[in-house]
PDB file of N, CA, C and O in Angstrom:
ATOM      1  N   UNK A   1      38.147   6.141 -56.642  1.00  0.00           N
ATOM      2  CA  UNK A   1      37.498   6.181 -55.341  1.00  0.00           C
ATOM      3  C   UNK A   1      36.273   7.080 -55.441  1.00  0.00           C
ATOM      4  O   UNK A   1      36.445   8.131 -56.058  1.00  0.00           O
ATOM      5  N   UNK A   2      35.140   6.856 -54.967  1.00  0.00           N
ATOM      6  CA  UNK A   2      33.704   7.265 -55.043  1.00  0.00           C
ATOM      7  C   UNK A   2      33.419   8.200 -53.466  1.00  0.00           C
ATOM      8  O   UNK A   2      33.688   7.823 -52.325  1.00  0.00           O
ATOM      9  N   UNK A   3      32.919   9.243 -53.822  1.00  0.00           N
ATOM     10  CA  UNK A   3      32.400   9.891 -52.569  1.00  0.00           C
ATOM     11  C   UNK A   3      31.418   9.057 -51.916  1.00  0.00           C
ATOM     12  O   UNK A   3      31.150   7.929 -52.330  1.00  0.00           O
ATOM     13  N   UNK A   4      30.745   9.711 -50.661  1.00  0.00           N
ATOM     14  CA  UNK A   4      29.891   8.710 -50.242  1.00  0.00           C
ATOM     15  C   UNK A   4      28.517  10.229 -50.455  1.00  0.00           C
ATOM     16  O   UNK A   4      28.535  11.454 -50.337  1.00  0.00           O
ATOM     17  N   UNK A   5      27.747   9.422 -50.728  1.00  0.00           N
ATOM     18  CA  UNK A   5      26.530  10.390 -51.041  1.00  0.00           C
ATOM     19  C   UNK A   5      25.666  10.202 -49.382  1.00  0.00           C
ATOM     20  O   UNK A   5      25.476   9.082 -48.909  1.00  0.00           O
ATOM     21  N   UNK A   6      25.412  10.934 -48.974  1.00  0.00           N
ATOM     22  CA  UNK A   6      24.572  10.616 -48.093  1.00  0.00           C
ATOM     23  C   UNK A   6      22.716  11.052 -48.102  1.00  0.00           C
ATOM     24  O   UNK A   6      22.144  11.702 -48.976  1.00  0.00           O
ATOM     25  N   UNK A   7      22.181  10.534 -47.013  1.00  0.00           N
ATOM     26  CA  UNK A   7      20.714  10.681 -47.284  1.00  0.00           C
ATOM     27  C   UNK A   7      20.588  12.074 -47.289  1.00  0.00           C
ATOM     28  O   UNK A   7      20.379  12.738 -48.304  1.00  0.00           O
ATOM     29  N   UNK A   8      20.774  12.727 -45.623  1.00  0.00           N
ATOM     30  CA  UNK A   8      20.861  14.346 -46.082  1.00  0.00           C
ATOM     31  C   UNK A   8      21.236  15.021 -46.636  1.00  0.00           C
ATOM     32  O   UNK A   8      21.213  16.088 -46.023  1.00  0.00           O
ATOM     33  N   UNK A   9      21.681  15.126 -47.658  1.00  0.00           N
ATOM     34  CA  UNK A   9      22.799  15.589 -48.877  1.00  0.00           C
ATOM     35  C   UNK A   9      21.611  15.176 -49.712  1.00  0.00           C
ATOM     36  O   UNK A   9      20.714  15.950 -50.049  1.00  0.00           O
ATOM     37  N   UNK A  10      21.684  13.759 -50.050  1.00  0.00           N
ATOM     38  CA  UNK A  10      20.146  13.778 -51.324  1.00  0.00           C
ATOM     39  C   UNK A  10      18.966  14.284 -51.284  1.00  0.00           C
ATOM     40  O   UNK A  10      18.358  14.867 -52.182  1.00  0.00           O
ATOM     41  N   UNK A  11      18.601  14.019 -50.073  1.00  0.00           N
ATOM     42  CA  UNK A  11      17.364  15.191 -50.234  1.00  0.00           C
ATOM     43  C   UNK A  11      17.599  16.598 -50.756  1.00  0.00           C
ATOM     44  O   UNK A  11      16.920  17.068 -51.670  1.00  0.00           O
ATOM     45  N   UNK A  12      18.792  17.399 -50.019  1.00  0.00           N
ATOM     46  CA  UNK A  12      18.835  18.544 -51.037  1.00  0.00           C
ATOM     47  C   UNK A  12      19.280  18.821 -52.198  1.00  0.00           C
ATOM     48  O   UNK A  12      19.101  19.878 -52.803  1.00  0.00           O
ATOM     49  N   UNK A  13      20.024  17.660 -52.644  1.00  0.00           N
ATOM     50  CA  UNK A  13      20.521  17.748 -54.082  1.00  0.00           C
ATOM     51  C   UNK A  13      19.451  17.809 -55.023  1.00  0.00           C
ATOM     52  O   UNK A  13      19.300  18.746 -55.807  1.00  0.00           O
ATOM     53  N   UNK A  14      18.238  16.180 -54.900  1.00  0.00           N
ATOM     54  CA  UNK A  14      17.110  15.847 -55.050  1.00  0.00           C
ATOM     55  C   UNK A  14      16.071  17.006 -55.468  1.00  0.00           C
ATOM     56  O   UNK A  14      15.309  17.033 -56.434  1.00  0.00           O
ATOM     57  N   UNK A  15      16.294  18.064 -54.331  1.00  0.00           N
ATOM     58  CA  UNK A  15      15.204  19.370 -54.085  1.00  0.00           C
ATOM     59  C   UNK A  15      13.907  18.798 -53.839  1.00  0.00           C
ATOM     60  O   UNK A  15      12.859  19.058 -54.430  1.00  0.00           O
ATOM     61  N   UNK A  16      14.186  17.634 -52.484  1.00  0.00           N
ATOM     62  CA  UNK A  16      13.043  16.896 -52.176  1.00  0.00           C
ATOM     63  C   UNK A  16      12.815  17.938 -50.596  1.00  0.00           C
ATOM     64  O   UNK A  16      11.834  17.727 -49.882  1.00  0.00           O
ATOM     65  N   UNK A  17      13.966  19.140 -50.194  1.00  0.00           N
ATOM     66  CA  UNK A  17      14.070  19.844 -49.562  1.00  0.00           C
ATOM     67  C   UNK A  17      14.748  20.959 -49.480  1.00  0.00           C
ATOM     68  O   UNK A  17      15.809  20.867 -50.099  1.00  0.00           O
ATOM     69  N   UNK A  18      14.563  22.113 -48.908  1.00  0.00           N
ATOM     70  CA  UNK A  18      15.374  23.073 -49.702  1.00  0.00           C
ATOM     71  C   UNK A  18      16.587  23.029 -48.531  1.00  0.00           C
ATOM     72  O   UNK A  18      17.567  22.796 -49.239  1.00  0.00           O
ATOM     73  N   UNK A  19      17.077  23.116 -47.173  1.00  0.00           N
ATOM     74  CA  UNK A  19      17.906  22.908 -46.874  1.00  0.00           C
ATOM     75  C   UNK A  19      18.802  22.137 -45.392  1.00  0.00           C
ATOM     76  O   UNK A  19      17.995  22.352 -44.488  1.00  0.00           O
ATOM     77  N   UNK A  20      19.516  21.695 -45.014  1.00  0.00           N
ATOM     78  CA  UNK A  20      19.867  20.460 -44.123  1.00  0.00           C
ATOM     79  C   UNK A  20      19.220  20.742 -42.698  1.00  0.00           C
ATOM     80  O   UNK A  20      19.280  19.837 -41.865  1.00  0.00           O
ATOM     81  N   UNK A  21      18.654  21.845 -42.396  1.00  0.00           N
ATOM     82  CA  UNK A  21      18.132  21.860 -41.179  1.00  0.00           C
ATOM     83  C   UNK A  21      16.816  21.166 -41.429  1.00  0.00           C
ATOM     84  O   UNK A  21      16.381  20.387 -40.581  1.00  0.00           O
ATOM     85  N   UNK A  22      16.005  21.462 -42.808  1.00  0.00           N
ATOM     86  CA  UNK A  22      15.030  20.730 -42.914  1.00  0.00           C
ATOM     87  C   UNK A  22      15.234  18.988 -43.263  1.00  0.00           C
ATOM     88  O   UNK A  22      14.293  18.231 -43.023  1.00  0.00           O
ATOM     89  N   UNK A  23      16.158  18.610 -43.673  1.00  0.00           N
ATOM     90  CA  UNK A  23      16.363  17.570 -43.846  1.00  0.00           C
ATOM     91  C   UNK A  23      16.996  16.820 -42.575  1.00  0.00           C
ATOM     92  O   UNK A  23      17.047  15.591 -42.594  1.00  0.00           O
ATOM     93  N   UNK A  24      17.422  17.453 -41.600  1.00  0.00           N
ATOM     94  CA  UNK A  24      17.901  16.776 -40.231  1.00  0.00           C
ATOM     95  C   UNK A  24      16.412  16.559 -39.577  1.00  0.00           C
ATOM     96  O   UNK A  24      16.257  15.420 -39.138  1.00  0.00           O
ATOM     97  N   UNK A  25      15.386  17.359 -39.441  1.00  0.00           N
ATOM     98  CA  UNK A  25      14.491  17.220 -38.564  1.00  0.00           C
ATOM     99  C   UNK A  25      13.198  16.094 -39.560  1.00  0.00           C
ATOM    100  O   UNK A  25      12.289  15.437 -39.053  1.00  0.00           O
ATOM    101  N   UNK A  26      13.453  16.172 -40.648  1.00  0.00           N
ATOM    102  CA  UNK A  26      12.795  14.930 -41.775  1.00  0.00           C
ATOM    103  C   UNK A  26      13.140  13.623 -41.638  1.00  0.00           C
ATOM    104  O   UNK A  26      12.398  12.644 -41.715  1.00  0.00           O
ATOM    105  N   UNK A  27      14.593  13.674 -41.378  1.00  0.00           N
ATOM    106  CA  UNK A  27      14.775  12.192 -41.431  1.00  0.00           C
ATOM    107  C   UNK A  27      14.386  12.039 -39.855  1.00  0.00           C
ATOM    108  O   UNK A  27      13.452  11.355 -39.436  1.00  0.00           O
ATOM    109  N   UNK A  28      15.246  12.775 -39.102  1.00  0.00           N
ATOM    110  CA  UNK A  28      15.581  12.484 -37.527  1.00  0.00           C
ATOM    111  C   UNK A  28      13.736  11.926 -36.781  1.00  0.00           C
ATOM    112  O   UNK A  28      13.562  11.167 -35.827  1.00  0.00           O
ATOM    113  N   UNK A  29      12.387  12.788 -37.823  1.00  0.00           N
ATOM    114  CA  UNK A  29      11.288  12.265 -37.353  1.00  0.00           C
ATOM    115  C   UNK A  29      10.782  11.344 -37.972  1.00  0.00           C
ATOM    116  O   UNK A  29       9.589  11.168 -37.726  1.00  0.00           O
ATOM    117  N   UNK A  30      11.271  10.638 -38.738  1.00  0.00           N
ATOM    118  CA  UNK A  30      11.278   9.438 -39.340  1.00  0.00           C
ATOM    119  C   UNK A  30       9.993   9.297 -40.546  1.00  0.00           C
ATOM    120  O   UNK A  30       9.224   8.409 -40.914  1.00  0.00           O
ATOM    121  N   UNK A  31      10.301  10.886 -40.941  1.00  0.00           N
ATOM    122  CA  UNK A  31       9.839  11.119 -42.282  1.00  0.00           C
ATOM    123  C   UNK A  31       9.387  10.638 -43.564  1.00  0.00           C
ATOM    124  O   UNK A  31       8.379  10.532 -44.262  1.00  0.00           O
ATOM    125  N   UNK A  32      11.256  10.275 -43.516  1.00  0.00           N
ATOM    126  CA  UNK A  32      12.018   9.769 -44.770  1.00  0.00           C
ATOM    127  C   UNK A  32      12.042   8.353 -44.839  1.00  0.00           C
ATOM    128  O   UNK A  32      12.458   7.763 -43.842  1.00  0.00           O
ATOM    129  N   UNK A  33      11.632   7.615 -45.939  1.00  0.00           N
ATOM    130  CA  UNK A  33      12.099   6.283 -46.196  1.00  0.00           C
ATOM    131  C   UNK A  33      12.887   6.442 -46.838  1.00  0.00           C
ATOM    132  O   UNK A  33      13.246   7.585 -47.121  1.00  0.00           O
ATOM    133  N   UNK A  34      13.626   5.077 -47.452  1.00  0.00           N
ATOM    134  CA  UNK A  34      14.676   4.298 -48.506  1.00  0.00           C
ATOM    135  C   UNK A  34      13.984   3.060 -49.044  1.00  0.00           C
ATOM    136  O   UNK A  34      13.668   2.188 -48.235  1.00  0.00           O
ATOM    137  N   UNK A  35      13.747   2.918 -50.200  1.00  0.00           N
ATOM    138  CA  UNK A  35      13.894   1.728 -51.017  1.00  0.00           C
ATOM    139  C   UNK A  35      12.293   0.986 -50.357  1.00  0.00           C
ATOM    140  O   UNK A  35      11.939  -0.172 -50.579  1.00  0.00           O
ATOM    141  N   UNK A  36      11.410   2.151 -49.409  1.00  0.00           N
ATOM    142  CA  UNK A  36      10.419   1.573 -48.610  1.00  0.00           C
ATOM    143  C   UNK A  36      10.334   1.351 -47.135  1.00  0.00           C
ATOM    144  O   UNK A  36       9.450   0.813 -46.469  1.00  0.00           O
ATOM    145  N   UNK A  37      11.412   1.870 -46.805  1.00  0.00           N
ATOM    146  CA  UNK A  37      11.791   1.549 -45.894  1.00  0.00           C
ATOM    147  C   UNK A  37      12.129   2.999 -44.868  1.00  0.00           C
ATOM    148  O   UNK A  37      12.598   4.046 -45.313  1.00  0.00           O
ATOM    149  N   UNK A  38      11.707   2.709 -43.207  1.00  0.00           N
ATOM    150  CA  UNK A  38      11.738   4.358 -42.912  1.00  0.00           C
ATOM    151  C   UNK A  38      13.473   4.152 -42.447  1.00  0.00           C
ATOM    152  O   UNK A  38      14.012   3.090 -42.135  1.00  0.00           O
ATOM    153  N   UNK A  39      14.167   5.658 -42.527  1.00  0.00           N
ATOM    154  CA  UNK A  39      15.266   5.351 -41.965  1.00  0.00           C
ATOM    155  C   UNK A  39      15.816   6.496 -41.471  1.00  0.00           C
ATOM    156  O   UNK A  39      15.941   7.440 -42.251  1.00  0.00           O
ATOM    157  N   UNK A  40      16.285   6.650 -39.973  1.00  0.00           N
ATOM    158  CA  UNK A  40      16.030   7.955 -39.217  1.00  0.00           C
ATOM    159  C   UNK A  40      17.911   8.466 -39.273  1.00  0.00           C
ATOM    160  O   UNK A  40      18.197   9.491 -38.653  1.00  0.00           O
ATOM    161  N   UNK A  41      19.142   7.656 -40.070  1.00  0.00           N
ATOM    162  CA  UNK A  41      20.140   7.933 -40.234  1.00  0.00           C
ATOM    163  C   UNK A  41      20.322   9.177 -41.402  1.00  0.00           C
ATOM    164  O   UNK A  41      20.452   8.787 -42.563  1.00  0.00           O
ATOM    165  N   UNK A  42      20.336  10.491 -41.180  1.00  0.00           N
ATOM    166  CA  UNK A  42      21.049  11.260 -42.275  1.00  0.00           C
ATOM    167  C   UNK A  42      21.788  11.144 -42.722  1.00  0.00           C
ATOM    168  O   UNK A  42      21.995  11.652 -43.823  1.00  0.00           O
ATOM    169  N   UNK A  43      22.887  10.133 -41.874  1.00  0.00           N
ATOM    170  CA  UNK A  43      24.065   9.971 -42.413  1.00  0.00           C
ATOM    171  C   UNK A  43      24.311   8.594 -43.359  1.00  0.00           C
ATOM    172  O   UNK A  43      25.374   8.270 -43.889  1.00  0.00           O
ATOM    173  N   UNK A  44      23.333   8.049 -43.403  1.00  0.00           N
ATOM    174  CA  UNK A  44      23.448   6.592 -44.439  1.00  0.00           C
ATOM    175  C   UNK A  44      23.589   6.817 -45.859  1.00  0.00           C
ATOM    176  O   UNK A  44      23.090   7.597 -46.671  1.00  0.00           O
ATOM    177  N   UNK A  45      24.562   5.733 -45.896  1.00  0.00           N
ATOM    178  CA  UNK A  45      24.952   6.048 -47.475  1.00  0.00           C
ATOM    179  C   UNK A  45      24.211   5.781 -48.621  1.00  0.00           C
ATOM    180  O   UNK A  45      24.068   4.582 -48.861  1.00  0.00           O
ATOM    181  N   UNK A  46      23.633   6.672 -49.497  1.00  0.00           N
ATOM    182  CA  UNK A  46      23.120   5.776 -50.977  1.00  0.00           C
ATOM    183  C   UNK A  46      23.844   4.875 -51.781  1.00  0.00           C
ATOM    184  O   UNK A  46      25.068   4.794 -51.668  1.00  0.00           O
ATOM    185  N   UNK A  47      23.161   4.138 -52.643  1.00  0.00           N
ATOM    186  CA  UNK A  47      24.015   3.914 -53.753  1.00  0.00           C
ATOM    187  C   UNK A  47      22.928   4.025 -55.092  1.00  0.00           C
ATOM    188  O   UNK A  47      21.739   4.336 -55.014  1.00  0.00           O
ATOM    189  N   UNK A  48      23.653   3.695 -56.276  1.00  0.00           N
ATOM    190  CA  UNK A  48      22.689   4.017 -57.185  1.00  0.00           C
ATOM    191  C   UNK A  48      21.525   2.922 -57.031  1.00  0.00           C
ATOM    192  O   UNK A  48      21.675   1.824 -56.494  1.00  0.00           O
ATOM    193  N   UNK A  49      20.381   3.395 -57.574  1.00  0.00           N
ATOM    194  CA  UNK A  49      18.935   3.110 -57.746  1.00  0.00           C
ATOM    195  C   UNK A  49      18.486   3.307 -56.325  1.00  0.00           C
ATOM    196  O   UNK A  49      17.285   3.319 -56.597  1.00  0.00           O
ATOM    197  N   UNK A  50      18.501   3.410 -55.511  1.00  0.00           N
ATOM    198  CA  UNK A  50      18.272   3.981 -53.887  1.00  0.00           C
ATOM    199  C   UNK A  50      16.812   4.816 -54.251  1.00  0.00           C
ATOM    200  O   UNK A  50      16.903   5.692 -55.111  1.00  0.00           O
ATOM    201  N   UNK A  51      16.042   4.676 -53.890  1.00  0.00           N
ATOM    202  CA  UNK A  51      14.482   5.373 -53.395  1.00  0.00           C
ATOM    203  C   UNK A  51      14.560   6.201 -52.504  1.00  0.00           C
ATOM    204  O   UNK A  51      14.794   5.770 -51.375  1.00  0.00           O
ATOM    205  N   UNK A  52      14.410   7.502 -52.679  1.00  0.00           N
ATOM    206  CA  UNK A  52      14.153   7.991 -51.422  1.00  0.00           C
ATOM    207  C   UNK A  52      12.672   8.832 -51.748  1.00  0.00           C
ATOM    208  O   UNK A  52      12.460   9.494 -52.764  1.00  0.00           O
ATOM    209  N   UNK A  53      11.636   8.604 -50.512  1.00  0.00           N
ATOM    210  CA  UNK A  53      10.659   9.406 -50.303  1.00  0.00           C
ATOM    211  C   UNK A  53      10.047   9.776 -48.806  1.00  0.00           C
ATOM    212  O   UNK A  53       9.796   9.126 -47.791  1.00  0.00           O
ATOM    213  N   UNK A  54       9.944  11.143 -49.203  1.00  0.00           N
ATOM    214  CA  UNK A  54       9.164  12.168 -48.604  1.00  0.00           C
ATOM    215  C   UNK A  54       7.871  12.444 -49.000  1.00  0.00           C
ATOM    216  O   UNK A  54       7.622  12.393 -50.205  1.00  0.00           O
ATOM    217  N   UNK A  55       6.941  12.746 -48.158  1.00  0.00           N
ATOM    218  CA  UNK A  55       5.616  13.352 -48.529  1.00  0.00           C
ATOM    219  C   UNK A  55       5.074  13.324 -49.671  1.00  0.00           C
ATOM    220  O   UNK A  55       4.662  14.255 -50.363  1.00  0.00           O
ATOM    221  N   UNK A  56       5.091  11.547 -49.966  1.00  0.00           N
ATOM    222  CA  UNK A  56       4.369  11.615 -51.504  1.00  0.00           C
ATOM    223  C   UNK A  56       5.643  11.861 -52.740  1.00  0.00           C
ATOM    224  O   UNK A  56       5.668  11.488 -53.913  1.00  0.00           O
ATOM    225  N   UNK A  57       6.378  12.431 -52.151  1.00  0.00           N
ATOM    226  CA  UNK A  57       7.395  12.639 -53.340  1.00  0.00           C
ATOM    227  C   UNK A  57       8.548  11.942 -53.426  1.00  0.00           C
ATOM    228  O   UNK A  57       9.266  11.772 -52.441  1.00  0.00           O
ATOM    229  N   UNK A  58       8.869  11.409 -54.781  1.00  0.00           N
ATOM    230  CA  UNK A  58      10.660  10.862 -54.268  1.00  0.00           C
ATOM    231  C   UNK A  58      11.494  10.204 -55.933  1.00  0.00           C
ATOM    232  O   UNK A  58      11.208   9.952 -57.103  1.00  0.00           O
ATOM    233  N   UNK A  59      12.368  10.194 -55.206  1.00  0.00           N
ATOM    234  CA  UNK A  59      13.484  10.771 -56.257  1.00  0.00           C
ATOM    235  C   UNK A  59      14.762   9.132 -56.225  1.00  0.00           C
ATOM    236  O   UNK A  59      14.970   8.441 -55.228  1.00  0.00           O
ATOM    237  N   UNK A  60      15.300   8.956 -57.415  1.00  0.00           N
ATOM    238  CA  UNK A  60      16.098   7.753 -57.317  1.00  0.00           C
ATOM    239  C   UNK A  60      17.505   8.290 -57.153  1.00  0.00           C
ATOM    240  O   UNK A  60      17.673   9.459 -57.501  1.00  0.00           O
ATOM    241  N   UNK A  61      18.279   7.788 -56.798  1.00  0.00           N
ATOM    242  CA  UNK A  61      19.814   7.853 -56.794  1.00  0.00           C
ATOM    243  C   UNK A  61      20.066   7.551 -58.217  1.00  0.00           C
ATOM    244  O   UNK A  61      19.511   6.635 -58.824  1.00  0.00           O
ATOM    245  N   UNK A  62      20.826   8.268 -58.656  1.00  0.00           N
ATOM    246  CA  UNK A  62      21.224   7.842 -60.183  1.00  0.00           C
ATOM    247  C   UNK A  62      22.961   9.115 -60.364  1.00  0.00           C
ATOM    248  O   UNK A  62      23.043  10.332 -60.531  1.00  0.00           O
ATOM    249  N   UNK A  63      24.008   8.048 -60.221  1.00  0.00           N
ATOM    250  CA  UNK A  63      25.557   8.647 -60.458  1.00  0.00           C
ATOM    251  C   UNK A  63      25.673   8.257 -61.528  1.00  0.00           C
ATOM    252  O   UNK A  63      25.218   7.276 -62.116  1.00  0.00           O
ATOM    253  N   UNK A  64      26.508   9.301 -61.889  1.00  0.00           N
ATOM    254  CA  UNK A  64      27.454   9.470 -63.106  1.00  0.00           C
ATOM    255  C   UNK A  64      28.803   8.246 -63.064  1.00  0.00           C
ATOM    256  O   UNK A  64      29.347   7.639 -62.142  1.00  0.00           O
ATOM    257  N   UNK A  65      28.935   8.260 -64.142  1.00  0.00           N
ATOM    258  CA  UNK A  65      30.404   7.147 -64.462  1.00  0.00           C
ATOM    259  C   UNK A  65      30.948   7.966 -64.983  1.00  0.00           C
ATOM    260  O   UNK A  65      30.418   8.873 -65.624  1.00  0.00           O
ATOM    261  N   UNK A  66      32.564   7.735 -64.735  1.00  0.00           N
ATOM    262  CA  UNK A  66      33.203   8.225 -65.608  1.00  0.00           C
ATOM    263  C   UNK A  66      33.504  10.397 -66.059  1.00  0.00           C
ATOM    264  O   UNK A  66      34.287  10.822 -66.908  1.00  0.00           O
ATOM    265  N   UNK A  67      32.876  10.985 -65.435  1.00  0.00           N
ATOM    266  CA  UNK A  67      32.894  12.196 -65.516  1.00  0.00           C
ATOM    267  C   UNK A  67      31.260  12.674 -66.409  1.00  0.00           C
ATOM    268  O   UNK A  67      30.764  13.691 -66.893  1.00  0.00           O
ATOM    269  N   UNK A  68      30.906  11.259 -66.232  1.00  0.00           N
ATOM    270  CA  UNK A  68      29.953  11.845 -67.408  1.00  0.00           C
ATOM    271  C   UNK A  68      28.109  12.206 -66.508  1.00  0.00           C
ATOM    272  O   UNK A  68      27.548  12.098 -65.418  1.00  0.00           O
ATOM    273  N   UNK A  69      27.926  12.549 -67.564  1.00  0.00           N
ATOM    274  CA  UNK A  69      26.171  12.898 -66.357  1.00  0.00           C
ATOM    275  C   UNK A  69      25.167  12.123 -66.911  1.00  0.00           C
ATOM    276  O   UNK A  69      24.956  12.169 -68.123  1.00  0.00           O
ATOM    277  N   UNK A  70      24.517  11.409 -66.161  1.00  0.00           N
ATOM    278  CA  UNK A  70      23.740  10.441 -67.320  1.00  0.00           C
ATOM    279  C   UNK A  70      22.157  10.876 -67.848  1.00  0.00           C
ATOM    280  O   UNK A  70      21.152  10.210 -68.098  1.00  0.00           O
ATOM    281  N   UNK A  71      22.505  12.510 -67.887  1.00  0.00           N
ATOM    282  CA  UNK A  71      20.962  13.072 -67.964  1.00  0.00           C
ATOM    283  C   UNK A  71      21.702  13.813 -69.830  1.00  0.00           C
ATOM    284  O   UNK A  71      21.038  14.278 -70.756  1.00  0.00           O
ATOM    285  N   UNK A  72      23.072  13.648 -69.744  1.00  0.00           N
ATOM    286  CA  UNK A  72      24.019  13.833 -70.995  1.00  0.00           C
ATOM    287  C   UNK A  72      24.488  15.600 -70.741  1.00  0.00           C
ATOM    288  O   UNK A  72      25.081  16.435 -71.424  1.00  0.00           O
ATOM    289  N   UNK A  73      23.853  15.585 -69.377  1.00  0.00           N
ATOM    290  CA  UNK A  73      24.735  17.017 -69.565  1.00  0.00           C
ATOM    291  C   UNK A  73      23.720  18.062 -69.481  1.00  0.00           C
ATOM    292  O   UNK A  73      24.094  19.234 -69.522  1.00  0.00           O
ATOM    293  N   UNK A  74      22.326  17.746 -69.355  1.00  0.00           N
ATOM    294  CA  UNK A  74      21.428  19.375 -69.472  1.00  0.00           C
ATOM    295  C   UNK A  74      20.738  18.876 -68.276  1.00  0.00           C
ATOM    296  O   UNK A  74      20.615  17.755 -67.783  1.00  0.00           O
ATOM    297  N   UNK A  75      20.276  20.188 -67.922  1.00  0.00           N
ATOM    298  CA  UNK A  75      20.035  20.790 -66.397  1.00  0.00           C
ATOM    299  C   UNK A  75      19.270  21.734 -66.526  1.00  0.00           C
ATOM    300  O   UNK A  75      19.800  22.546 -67.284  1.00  0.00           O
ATOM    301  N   UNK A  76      17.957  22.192 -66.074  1.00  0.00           N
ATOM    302  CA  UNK A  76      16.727  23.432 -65.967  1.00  0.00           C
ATOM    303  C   UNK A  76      17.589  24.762 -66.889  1.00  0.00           C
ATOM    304  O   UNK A  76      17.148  25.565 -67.712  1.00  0.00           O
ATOM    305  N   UNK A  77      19.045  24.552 -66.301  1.00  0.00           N
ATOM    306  CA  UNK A  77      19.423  25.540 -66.819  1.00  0.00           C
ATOM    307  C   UNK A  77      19.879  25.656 -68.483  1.00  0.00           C
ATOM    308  O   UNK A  77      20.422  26.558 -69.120  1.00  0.00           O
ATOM    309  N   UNK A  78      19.378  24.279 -68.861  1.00  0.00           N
ATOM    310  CA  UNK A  78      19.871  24.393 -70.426  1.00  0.00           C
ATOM    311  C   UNK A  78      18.134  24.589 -71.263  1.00  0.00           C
ATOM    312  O   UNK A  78      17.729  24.743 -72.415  1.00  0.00           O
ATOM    313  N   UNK A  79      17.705  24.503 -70.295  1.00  0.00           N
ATOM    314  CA  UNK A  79      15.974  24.472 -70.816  1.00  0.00           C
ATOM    315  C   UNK A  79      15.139  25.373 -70.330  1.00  0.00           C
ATOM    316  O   UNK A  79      14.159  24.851 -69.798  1.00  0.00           O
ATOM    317  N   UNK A  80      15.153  26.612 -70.308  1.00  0.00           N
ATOM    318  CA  UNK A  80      14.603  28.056 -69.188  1.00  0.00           C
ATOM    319  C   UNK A  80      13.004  27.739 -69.473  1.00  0.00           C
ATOM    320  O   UNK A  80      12.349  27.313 -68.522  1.00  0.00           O
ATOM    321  N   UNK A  81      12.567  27.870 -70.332  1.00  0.00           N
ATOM    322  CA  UNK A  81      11.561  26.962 -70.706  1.00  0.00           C
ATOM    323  C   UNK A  81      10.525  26.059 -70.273  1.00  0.00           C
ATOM    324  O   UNK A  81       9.321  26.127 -70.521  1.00  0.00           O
ATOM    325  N   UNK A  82      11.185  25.162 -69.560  1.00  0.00           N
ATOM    326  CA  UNK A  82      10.323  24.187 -69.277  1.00  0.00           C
ATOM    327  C   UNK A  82       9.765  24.263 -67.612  1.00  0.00           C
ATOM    328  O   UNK A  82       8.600  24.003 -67.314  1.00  0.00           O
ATOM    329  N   UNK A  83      10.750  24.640 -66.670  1.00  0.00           N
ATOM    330  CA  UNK A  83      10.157  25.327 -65.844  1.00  0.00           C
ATOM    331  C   UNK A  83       9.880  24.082 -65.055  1.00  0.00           C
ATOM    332  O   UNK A  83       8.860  24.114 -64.366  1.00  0.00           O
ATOM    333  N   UNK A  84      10.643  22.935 -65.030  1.00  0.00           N
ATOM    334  CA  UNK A  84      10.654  21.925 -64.532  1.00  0.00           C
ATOM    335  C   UNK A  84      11.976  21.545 -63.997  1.00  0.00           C
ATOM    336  O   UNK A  84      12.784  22.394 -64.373  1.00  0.00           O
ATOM    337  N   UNK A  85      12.606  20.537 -63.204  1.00  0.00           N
ATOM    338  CA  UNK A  85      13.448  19.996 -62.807  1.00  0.00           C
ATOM    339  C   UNK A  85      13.187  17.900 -62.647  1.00  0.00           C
ATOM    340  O   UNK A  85      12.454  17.145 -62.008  1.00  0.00           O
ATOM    341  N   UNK A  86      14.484  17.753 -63.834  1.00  0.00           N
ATOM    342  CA  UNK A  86      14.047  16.515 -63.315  1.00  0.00           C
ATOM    343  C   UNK A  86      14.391  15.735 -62.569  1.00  0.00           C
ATOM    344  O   UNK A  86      15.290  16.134 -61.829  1.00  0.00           O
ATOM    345  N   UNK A  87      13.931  14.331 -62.352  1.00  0.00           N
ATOM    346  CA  UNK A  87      13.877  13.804 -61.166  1.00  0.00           C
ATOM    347  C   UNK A  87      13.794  12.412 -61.790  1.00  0.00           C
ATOM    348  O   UNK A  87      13.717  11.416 -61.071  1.00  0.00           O
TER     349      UNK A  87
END
């Protein structure tokens, strides 16, 4: 059984925002698209390959199978370095 990811939740996972008050008043002003599309539900569900953009910026839905991470496991924090986050 699969959680349900939602839009406000991805934006901050994303770090397309830093936190849900900003992401309630993003979507709620109809900010935020999906897939191209504007959509004023925070609560709508993603699924993988899902588009979401904000202000020029935006980020895909992309889950893991299986326990696994499909970035193989590294995170800003395995790379201090690069000083990036990806997306």
């Amino acid at each position: 059984m699969s959680s349900k990811l939602t839009l406000g939740q991805f934006l901050k996972l994303a770090l397309l925002l830093d936190s849900g008050a900003e992401a309630k008043d993003a979507v709620t002003s109809g900010a935020v698209s999906v897939n191209d599309e504007v959509d004023t539900r925070r609560g709508r569900g993603l699924v993988d390959g899902d588009v979401v953009e904000i202000g020029g910026r935006a980020a895909r839905v992309s889950r893991a199978t299986d326990g696994e991470r499909p970035d193989g496991g590294r995170d800003a924090a395995d790379d201090p370095g690069s000083g990036r986050v990806a997306r």
